[in-house]
C-alpha positions in Angstrom: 6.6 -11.9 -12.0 3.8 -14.0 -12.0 2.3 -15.1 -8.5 -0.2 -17.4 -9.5 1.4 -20.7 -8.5 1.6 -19.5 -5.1 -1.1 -20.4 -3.1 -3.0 -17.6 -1.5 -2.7 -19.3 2.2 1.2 -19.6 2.1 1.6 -16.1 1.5 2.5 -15.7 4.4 5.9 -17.4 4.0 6.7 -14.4 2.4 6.1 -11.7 4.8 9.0 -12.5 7.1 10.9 -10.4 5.0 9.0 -7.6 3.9 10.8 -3.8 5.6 8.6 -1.9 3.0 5.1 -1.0 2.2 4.3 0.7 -1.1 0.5 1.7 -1.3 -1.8 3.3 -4.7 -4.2 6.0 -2.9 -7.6 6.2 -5.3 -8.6 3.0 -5.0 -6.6 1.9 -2.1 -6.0 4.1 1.1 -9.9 5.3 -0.4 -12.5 3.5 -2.0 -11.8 5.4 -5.0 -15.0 7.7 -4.6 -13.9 11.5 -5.2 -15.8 14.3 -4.0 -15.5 18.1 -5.9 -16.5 20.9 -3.8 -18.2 23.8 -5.3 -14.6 25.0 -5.8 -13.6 22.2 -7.5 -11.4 20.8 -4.8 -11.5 17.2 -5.1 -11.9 15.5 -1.7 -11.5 11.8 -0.4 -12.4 9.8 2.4 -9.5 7.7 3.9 -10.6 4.6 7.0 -8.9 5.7 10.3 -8.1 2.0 10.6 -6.1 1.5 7.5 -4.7 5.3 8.9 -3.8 3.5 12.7 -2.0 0.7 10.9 0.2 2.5 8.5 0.7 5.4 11.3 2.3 2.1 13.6 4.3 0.7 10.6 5.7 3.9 10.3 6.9 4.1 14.0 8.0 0.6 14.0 10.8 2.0 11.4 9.6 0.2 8.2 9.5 2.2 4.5 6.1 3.5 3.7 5.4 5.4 0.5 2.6 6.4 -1.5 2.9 6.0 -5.3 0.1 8.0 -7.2 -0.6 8.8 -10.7 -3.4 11.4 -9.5 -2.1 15.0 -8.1 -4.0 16.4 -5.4 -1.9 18.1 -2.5 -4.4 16.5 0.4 -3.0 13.2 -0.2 0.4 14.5 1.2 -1.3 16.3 4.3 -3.0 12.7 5.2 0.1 10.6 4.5 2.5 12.8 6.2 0.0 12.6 9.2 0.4 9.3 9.3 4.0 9.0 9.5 4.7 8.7 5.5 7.3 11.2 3.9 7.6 9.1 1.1 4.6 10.9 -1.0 5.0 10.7 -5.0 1.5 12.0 -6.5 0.9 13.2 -10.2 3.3 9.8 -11.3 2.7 8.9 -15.3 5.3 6.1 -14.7 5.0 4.1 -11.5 7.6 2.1 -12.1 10.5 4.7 -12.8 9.2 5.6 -9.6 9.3 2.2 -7.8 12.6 1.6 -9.1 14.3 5.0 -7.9 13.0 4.2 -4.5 14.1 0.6 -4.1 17.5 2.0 -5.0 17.4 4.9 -2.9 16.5 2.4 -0.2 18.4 -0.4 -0.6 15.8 -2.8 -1.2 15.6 -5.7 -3.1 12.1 -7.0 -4.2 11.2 -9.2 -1.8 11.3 -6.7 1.0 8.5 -5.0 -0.7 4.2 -5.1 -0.6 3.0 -3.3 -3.3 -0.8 -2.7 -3.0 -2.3 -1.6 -5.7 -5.9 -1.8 -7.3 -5.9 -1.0 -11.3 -4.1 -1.2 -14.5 -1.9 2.0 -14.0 -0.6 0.0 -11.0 0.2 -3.7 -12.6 4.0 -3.2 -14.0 5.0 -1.7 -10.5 3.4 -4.7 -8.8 5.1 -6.8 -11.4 8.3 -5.9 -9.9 8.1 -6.5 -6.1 8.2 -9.5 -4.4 4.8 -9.4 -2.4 1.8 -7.8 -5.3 -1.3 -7.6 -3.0 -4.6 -5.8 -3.7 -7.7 -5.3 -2.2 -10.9 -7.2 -3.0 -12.2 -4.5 -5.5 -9.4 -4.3 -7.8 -9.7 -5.1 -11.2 -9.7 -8.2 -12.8 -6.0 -8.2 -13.9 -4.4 -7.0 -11.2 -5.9 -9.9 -9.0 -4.6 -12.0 -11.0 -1.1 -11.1 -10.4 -1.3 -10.6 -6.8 -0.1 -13.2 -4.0 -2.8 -12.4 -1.7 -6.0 -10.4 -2.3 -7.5 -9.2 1.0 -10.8 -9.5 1.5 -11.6 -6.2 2.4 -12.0 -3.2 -0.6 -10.0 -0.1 -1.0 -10.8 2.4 2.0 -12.2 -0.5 3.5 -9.4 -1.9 5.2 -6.9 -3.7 3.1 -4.1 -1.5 4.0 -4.6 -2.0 8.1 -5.2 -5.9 6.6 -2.1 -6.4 4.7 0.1 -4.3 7.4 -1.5 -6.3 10.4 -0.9 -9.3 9.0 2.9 -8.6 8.0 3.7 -7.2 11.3 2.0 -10.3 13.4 3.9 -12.4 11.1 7.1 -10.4 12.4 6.2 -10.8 15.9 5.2 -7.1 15.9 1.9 -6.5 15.9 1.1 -6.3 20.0 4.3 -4.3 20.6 4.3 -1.4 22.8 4.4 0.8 20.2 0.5 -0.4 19.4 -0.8 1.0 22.5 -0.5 5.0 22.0 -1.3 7.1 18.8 
């Protein structure tokens, strides 16, 4: 599915729908910067903001899940933090993935975001109905994206794209927001 033809500022039109957030980690929750300790644990730095967002989607009752082709067990410890039990790392095929989900779920593609920010991600994103990526993602994957926020992976794209979904919903300033 090729988003081009919709324009980046009617988007929006396609939020209403979306129950389900589907987010990359290197490159997206992070800035794709990874750190090896001298015993050769590789570490990453994740943006409390992006973390506050996903942590409210999560109590608001929407699908989060984390769809990674790298393995590194500290990705579950942060997601599950957050809210996320849906934690798939050490994926070769992202979209045999995706698709077991969506079916597990009961979704249908436009109920999904997809946020992804390289190559490995681009046939997953093909197959949701809202692609999105932050502003740092490659070339090709922008180009098949709906809406490219302007903010870069571990920067805040994922509080962007959930802020703007739930405000959308009429569920951003609910009284869930107000406590951790």
């Amino acid at each position: 599915m090729n988003l081009n033809f919709y324009a980046m500022s009617d988007f929006k039109d396609l939020l209403g729908k979306v129950t389900t957030f589907i987010f990359d980690f290197d490159g997206v929750m992070t800035d794709g910067s990874v750190f090896v300790d001298a015993n050769g644990e590789a570490l990453r730095i994740s943006n409390v903001k992006d973390g506050y967002a996903l942590h409210l989607a999560n109590k608001l009752g929407y699908n989060t899940a984390l769809i990674s082709g790298a393995y590194c067990p500290t990705m579950i410890s942060r997601m599950n933090a957050l809210g996320t039990v849906d934690v798939y790392i050490g994926e070769a095929n992202k979209v045999e993935r995706l698709e077991s989900y969506m079916k597990e779920k009961g979704l249908t593609p436009d109920q999904v975001v997809y946020m992804g920010d390289d190559i490995p991600d681009m046939r997953a994103m093909k197959r949701v109905g809202v692609p999105v990526c932050p502003a740092d993602a490659a070339p090709e994957i922008k180009e098949i994206c709906c809406y490219v926020s302007p903010y870069g992976g571990g920067k805040g794209c994922v509080r962007d794209i959930i802020e703007q979904t739930l405000k959308v919903q009429g569920r951003w300033m609910s009284a869930e927001a107000y406590s951790w």
